[in-house]
C-alpha positions as a Python dict, from the first residue, in 0.01 Angstrom:
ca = {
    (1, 'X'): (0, 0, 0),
    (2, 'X'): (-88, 326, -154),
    (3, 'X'): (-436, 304, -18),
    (4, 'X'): (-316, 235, 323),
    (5, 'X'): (-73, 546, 307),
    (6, 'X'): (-313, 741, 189),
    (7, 'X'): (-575, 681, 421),
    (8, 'X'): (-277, 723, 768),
    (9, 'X'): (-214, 1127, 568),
    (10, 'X'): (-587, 1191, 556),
    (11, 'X'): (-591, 1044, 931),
    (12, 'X'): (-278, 1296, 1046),
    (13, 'X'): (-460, 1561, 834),
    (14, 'X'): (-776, 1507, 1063),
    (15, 'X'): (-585, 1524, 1398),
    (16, 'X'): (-368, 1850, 1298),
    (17, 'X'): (-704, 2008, 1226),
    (18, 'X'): (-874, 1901, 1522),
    (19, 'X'): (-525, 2017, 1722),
    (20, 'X'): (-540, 2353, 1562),
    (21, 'X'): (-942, 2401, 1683),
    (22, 'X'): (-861, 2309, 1989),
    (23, 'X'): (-571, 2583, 2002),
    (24, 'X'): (-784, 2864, 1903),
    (25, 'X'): (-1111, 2767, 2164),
    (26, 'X'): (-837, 2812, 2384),
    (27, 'X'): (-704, 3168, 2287),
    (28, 'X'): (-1048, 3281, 2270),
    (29, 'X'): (-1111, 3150, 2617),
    (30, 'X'): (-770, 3334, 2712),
    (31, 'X'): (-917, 3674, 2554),
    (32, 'X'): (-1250, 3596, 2730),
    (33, 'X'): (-1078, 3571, 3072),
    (34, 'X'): (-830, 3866, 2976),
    (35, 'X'): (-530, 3644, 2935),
    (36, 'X'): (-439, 3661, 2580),
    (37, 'X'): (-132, 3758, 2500),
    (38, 'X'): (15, 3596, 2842),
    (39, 'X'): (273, 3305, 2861),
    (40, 'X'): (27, 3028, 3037),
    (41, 'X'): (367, 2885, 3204),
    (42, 'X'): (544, 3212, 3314),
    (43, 'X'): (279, 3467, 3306),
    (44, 'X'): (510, 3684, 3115),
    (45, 'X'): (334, 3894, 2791),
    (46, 'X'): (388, 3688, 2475),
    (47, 'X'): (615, 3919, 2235),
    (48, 'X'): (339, 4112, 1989),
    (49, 'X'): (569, 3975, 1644),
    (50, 'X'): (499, 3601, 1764),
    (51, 'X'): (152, 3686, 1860),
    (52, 'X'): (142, 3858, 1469),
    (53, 'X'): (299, 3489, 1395),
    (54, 'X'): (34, 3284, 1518),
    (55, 'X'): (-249, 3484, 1711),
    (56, 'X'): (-305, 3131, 1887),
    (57, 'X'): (15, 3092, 2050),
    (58, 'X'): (-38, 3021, 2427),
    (59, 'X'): (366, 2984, 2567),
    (60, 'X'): (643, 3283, 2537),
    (61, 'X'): (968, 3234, 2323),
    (62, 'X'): (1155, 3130, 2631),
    (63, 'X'): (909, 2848, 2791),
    (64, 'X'): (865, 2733, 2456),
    (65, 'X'): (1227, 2671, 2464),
    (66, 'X'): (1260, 2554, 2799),
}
């Protein structure tokens, strides 16, 4: 049981990681294009202490929310 528990963390552990690459190619295709820092629902800038919070982020407080 312990081997099979171990092996579904190291599984989860793999698809976070992959997750969180696949968040940053897209802020740095966002700063390519001149969009960082821009809600990618609304449009409206991205407040610059959540930015400090996770330079990845791609949705403003509100959207995030809503």
């Amino acid at each position: 049981m312990d081997a099979l528990q171990n092996q579904a963390m190291a599984q989860a552990q793999v698809r976070r990681r992959q997750a969180e690459r696949q968040k940053v190619r897209a802020a740095l295709l966002r700063i390519e294009e001149g969009e960082y820092g821009f809600c990618t629902d609304c449009g409206e800038e991205i407040a610059a202490e959540r930015r400090a919070a996770d330079p990845a982020i791609a949705r403003c407080l509100d959207c995030t929310r809503g």
